[in-house]
GUVEXLUM-743417 format. One record per residue (C-alpha): x, y, z; residue in one letter; residue number from 1. Coordinates in nm, 2 decimals, padded with zeros to 4 digits. Example, Ala and Ser with C-alpha at 12.3 -4.5 7.8 and 13.67 -1.06 7.14 Angstrom:
! GUVEXLUM-743417
+--------+--------+--------+-------+-------+
:      x :      y :      z : kolvo : bamar :
+--------+--------+--------+-------+-------+
:  01.23 : -00.45 :  00.78 :     A :     1 :
:  01.37 : -00.11 :  00.71 :     S :     2 :
+--------+--------+--------+-------+-------+
//
This chain:
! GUVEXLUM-743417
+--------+--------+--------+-------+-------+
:      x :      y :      z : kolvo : bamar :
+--------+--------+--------+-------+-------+
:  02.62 : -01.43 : -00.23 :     X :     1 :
:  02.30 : -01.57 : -00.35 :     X :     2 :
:  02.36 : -01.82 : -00.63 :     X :     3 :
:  02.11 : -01.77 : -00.92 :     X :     4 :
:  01.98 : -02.13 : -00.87 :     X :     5 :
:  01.98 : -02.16 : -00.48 :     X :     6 :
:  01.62 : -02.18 : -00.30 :     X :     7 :
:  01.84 : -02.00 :  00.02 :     X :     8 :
:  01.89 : -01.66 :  00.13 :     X :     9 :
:  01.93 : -01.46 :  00.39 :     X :    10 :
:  01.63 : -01.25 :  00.38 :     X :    11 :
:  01.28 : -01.35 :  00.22 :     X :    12 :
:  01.12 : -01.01 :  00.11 :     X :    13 :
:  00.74 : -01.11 : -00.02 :     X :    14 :
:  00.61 : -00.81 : -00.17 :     X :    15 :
:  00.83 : -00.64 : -00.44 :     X :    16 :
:  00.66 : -00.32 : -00.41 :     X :    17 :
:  00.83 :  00.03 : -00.29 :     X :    18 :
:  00.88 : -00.09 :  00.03 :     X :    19 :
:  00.96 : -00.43 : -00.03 :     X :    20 :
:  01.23 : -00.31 : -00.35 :     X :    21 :
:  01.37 : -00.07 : -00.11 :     X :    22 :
:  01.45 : -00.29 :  00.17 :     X :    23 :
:  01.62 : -00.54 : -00.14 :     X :    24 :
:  01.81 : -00.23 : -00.23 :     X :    25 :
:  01.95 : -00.16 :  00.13 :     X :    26 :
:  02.01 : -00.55 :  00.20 :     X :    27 :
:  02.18 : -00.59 : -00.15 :     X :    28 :
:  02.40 : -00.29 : -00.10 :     X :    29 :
:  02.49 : -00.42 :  00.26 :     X :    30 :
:  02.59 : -00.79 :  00.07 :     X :    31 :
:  02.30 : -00.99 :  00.19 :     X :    32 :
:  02.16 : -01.23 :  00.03 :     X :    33 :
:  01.77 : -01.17 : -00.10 :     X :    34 :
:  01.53 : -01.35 : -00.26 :     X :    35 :
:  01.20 : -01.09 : -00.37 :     X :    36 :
:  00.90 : -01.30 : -00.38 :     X :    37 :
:  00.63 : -01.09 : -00.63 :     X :    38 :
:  00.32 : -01.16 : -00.75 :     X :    39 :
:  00.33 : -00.88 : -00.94 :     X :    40 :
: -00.02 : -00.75 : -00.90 :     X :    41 :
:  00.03 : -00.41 : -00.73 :     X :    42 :
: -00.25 : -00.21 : -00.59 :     X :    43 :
: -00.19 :  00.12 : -00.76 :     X :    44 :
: -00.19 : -00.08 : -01.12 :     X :    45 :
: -00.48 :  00.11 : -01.14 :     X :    46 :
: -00.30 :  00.48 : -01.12 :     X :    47 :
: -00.15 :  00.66 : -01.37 :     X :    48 :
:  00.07 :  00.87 : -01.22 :     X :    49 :
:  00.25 :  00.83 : -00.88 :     X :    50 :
:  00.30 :  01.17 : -00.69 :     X :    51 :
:  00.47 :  01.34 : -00.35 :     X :    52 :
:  00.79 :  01.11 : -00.37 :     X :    53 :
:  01.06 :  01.35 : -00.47 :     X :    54 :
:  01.28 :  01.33 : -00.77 :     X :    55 :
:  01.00 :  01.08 : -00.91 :     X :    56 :
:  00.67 :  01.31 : -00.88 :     X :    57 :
:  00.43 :  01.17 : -01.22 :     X :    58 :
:  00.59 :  00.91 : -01.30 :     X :    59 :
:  00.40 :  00.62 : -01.32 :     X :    60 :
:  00.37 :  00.34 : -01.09 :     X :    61 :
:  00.48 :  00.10 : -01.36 :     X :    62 :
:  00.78 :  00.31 : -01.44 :     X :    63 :
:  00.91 :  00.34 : -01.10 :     X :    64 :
:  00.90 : -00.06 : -01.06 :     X :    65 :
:  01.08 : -00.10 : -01.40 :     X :    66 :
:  01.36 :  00.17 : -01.28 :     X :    67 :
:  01.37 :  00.03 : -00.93 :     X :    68 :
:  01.45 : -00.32 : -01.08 :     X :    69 :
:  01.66 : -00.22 : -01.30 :     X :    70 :
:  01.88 : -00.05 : -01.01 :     X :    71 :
:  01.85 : -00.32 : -00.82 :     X :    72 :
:  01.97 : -00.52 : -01.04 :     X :    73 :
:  02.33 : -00.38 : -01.01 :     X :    74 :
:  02.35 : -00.62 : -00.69 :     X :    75 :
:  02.37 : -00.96 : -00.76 :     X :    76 :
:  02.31 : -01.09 : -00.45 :     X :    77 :
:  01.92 : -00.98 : -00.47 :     X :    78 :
:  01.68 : -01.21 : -00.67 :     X :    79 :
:  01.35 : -01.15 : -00.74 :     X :    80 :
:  01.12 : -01.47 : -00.85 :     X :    81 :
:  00.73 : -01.36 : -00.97 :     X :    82 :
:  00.50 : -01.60 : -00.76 :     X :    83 :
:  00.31 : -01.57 : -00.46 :     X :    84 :
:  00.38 : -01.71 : -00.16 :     X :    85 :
:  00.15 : -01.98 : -00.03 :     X :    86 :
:  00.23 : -02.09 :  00.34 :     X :    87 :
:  00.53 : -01.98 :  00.55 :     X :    88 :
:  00.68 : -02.22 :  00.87 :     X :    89 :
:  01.00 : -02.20 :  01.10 :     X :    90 :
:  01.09 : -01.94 :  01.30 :     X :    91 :
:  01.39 : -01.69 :  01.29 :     X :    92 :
:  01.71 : -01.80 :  01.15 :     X :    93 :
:  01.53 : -02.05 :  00.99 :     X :    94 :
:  01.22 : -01.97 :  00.80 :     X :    95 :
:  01.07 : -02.22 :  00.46 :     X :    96 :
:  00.85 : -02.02 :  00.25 :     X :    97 :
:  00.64 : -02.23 : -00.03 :     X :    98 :
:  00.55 : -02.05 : -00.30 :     X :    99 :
:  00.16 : -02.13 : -00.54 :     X :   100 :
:  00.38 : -02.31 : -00.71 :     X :   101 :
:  00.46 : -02.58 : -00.45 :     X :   102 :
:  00.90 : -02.42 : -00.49 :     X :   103 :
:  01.06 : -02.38 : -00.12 :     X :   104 :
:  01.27 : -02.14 :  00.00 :     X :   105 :
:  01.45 : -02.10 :  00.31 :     X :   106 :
:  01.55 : -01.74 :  00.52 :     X :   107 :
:  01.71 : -01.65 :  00.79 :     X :   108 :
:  01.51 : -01.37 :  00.82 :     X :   109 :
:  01.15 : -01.25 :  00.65 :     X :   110 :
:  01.00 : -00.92 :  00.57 :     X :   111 :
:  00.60 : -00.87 :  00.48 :     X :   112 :
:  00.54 : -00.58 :  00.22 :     X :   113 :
:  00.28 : -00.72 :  00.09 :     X :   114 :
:  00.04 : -00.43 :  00.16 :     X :   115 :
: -00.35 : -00.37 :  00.07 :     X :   116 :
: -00.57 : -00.46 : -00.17 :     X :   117 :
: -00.90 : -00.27 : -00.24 :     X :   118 :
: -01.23 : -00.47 : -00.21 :     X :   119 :
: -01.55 : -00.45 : -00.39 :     X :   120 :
: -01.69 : -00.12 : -00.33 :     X :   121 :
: -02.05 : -00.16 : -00.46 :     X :   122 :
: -02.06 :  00.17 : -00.62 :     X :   123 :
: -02.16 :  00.14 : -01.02 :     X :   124 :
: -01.90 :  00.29 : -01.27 :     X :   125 :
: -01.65 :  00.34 : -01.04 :     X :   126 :
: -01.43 :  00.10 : -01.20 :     X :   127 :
: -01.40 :  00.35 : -01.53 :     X :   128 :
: -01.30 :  00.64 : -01.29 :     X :   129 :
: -01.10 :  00.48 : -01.05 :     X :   130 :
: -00.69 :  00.60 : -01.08 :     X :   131 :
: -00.80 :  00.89 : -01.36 :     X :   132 :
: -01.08 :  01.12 : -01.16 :     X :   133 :
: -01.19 :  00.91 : -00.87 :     X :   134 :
: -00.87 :  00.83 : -00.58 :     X :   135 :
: -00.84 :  00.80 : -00.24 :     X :   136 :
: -00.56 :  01.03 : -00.11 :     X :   137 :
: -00.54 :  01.39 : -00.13 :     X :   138 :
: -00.19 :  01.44 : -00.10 :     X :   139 :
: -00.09 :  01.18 : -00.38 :     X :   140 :
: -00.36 :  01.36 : -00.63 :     X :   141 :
: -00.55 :  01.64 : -00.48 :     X :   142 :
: -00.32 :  01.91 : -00.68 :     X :   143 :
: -00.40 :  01.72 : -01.00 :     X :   144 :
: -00.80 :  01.77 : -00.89 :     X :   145 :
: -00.81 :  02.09 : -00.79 :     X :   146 :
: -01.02 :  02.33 : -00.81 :     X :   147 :
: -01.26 :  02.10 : -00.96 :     X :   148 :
: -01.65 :  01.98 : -00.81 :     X :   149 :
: -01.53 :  01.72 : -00.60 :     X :   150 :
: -01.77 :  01.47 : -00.48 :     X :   151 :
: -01.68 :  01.25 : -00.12 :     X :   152 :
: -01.79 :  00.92 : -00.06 :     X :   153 :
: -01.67 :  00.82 :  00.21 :     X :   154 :
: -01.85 :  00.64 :  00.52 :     X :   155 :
: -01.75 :  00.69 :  00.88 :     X :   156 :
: -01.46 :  00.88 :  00.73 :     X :   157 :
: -01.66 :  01.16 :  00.55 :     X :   158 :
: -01.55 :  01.41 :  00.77 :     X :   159 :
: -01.21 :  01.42 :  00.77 :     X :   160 :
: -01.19 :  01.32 :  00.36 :     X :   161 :
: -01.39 :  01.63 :  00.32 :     X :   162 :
: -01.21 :  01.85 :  00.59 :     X :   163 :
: -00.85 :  01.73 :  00.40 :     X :   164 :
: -00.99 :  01.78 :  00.02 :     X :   165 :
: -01.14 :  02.14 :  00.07 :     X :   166 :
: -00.77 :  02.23 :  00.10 :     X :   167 :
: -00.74 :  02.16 : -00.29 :     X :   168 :
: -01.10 :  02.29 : -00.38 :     X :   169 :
: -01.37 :  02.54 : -00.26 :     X :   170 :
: -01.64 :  02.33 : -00.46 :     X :   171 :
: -01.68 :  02.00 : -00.22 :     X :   172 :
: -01.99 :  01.79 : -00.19 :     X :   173 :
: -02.03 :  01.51 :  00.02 :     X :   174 :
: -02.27 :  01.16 : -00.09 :     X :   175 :
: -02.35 :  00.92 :  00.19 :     X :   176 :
: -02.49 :  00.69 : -00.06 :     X :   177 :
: -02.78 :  00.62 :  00.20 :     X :   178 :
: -02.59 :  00.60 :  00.51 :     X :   179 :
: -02.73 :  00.80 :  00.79 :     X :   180 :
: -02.46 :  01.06 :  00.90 :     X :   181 :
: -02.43 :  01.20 :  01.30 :     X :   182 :
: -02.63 :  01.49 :  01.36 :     X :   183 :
: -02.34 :  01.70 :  01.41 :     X :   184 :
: -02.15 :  01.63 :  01.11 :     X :   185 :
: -02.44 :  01.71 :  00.95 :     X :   186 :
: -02.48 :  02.04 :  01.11 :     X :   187 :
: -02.11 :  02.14 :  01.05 :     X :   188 :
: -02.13 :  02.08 :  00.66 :     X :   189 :
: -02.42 :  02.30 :  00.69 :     X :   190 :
: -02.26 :  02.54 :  00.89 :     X :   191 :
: -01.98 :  02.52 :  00.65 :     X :   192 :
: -02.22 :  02.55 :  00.31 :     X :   193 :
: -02.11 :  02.18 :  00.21 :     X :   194 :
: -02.38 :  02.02 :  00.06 :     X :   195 :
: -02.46 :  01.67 :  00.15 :     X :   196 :
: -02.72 :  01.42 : -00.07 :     X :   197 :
: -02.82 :  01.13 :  00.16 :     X :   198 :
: -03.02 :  00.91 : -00.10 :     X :   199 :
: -02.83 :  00.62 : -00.25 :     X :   200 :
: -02.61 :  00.61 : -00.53 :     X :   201 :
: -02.74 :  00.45 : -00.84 :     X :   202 :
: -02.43 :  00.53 : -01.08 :     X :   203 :
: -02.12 :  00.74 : -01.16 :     X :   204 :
: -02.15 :  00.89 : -01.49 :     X :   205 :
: -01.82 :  00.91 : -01.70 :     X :   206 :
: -01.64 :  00.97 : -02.05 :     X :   207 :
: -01.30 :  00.82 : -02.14 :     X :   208 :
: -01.22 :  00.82 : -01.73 :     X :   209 :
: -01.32 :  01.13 : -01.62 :     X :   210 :
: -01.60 :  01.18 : -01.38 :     X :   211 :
: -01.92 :  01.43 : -01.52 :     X :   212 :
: -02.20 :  01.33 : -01.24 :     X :   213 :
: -02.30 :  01.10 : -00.94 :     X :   214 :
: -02.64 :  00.98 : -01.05 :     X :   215 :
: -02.83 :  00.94 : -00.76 :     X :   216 :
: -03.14 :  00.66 : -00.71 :     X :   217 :
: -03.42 :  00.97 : -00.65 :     X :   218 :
: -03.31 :  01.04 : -01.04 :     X :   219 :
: -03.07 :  01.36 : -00.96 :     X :   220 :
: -02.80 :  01.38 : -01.17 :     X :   221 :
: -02.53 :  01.59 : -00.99 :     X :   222 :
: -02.27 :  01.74 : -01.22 :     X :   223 :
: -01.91 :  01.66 : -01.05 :     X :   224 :
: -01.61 :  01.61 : -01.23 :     X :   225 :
: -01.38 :  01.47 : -00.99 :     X :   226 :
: -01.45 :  01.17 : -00.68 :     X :   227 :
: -01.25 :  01.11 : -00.35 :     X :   228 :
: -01.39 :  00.83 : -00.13 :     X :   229 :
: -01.26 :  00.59 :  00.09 :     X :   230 :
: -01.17 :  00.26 : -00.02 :     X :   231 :
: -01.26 : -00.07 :  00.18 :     X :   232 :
: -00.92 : -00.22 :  00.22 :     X :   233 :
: -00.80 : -00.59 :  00.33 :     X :   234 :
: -00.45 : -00.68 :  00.39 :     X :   235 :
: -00.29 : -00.77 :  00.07 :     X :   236 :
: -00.17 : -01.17 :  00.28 :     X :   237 :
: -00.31 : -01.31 :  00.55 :     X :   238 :
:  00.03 : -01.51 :  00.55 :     X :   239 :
:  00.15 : -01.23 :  00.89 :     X :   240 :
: -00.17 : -01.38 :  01.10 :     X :   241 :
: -00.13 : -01.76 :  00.98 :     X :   242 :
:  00.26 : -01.72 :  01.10 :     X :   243 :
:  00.13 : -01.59 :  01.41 :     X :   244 :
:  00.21 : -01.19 :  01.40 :     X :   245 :
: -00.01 : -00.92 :  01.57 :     X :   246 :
: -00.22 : -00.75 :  01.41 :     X :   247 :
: -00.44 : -00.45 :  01.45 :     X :   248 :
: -00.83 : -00.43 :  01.42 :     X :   249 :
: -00.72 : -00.32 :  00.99 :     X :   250 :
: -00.55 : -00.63 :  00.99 :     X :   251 :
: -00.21 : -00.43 :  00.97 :     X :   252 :
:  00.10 : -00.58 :  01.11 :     X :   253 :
:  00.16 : -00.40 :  01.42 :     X :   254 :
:  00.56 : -00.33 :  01.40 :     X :   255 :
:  00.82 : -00.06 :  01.55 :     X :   256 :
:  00.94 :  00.23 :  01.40 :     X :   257 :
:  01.21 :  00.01 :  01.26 :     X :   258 :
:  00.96 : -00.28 :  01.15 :     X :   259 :
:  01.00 : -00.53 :  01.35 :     X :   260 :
:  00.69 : -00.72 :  01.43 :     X :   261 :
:  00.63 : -00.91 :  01.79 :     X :   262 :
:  00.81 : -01.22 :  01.62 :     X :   263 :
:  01.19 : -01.28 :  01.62 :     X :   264 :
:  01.32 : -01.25 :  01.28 :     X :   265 :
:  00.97 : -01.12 :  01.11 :     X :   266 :
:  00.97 : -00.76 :  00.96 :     X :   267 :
:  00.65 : -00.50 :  00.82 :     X :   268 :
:  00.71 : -00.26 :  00.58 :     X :   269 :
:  00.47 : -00.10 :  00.35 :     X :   270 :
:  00.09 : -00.04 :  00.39 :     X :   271 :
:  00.04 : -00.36 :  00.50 :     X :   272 :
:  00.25 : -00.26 :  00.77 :     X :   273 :
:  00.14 :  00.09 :  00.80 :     X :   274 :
: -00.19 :  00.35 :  00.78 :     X :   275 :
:  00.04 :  00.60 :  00.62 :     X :   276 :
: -00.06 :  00.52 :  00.19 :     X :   277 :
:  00.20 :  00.67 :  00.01 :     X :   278 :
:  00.49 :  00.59 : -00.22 :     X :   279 :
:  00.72 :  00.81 : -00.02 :     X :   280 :
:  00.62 :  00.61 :  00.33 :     X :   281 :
:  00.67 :  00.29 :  00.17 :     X :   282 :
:  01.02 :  00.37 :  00.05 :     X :   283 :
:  01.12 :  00.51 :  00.42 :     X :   284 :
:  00.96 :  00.18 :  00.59 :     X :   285 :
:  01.15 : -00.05 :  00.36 :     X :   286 :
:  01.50 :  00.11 :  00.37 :     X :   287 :
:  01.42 :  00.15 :  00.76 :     X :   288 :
:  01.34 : -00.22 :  00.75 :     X :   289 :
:  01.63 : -00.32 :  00.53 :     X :   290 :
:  01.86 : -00.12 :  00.77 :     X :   291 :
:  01.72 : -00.30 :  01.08 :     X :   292 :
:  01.77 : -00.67 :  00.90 :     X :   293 :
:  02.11 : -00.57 :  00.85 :     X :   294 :
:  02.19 : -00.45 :  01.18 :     X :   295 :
:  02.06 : -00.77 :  01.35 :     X :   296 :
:  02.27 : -00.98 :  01.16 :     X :   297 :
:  02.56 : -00.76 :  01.25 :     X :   298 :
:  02.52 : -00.79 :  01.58 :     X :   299 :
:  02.50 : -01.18 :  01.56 :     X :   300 :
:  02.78 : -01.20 :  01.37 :     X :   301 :
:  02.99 : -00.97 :  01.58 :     X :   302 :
:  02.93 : -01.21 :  01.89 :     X :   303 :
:  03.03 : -01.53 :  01.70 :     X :   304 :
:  03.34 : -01.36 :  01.59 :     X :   305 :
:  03.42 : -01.28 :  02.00 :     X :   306 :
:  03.32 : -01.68 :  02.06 :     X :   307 :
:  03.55 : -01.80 :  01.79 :     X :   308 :
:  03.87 : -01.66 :  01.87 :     X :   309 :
+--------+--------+--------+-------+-------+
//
C-alpha cells in the first residue's frame, strides 16, 4: 500500500482526467499502489454537460470528476496530489517524476493522460459561445443542437464536420472565414444546397451564451443559432516527447490498443493518446490501460516467485 506521506508508488498516472481516474480505479482495485498527479485544469471546464457515456449522459464534467474521486477514494492505495508535472527521468521500473513544485516521485511504471488543450482560435466572441452553442463534436452535443441553423467552421476539415452534423440538422452552413476551399467541395455543397460564405469572419454575435449570427467582415450578418468548428488542438504535455515516446504528426502518443507506448514501462490513455474525443473513449483507454499495468506486473511477479523457490 501506498503510505499517505511516501513520494513512491507503483504507478505514476499524470493526468486525473476520465482516462487517467479510470486507470487509478482499475490499479486501486487490483492493490497497486498510485499516485494521480493533476493539475486540475481539464479541457472540457468549458462544457456544461458531458454526453454519450452511459449511465452518466448530462451530467457535468465537474460532477463526474467529483463522483469519480469520490469512488476512488474507497481505495486507499490511490493518491491523488494537484500539481503538474515538470520533468520526468528513468526508465521502467524506475521512473522520478518532479513536480512545478520541485516534490519527486518515484514509479515503477508511468501512464500519460494528459490529453489536449485547445489553442487560440482567432475567431472573435467565440469565447462567450464556446461549451453552451458553439462545440466541436457531434456526437457529444449534436442532439442538444438539433434542428437548429448550424454554422461550420472548420478548415481542412469542413467537409466531413458538415457531412457528420447534417445528421442532427437539415439547416447547415458552412464559413471558411477566408480560406479558399477545393473546387470540389465546393461543388458538392452546391450540389447538396449547403451554402458556403467565403469572406472572413469579423465576429460571432451572442446573448447569455447562445449563438444569434456570424458577422462577417463584408458587413453580413448571418442569423445562426448554433456553431460546430474544429478546434486547433496541442497536446495537453510535451513531457511523452521530452522522455523520448513516439509521437504522431498531432503530437499524439502513438500506443497499442492496450496503451502501451514504444517505451518499456510508459502507457497513453486518453486524447492525448487517442483521435477518438469522448468521455466514453477515455474511460475504455484508461481501464484498458490500468488492466495492462496490472498484467505486466503480474507477469514479473509470477517469474520471481518460480526464481525464489
Amino acid at each position: 500500500m501506498l503510505n499517505p506521506s511516501s513520494n513512491s508508488a507503483d504507478v505514476i498516472i499524470i493526468g486525473g482526467g476520465p482516462a487517467g481516474m479510470s486507470a487509478a480505479l482499475v490499479l486501486g482495485r487490483a492493490r497497486r499502489s498510485v499516485l494521480v498527479i493533476d493539475e486540475a485544469l481539464p479541457r472540457h471546464r468549458v462544457t456544461r454537460e458531458s454526453h454519450g457515456f452511459l449511465t452518466r449522459d448530462g451530467v457535468s464534467p465537474s460532477e463526474l470528476r467529483k463522483v469519480a474521486r469520490e469512488q476512488i477514494a474507497a481505495y486507499p492505495s490511490v493518491r491523488f496530489v494537484q500539481t503538474a508535472a515538470a520533468s520526468i527521468e528513468g526508465s521502467d521500473g524506475a521512473f522520478r517524476v518532479t513536480t512545478s513544485e520541485g516534490e519527486t516521485h518515484t514509479g515503477r511504471k508511468l501512464l500519460f493522460a494528459t490529453g489536449m488543450k485547445d489553442l487560440p482560435m482567432n475567431l472573435k466572441g467565440l469565447e462567450h459561445v464556446y461549451g453552451k452553442s458553439a462545440y466541436v463534436c457531434p456526437y457529444c452535443d449534436g442532439w442538444e443542437m438539433r434542428d437548429r441553423p448550424i454554422a461550420v467552421i472548420a478548415g481542412d476539415h469542413t467537409m466531413h464536420l458538415t457531412r457528420t452534423i447534417s445528421g442532427w440538422s437539415n439547416d447547415v452552413a458552412v464559413f471558411t472565414d477566408g480560406t479558399p476551399r477545393p473546387e470540389e467541395e465546393m461543388t458538392e455543397f452546391r450540389r447538396r444546397g449547403i451554402p458556403v460564405y467565403e469572406a472572413p469572419i469579423r465576429e460571432i454575435s451572442s446573448e447569455a451564451g447562445e449563438t444569434v449570427a456570424i458577422i462577417l467582415e463584408d458587413g453580413r450578418e448571418i442569423p445562426r443559432t448554433a456553431i460546430f468548428f474544429a478546434p486547433k488542438l496541442a497536446p495537453g504535455s510535451d513531457l511523452p516527447v521530452k522522455l523520448g515516446c513516439a509521437v504522431n504528426e498531432f503530437g499524439t502518443m502513438i500506443v497499442d490498443e492496450l496503451g502501451r507506448s514504444d517505451l518499456p514501462g510508459v502507457f497513453g490513455a486518453g486524447d492525448g493518446a487517442s483521435q477518438k474525443y469522448q468521455v466514453a473513449a477515455a474511460v475504455a483507454a484508461g481501464s484498458m490501460a490500468g488492466v495492462a499495468i496490472n498484467t505486466e506486473f503480474l507477469e514479473s511477479d509470477w517469474e520471481k516467485r518460480v526464481q525464489a523457490r
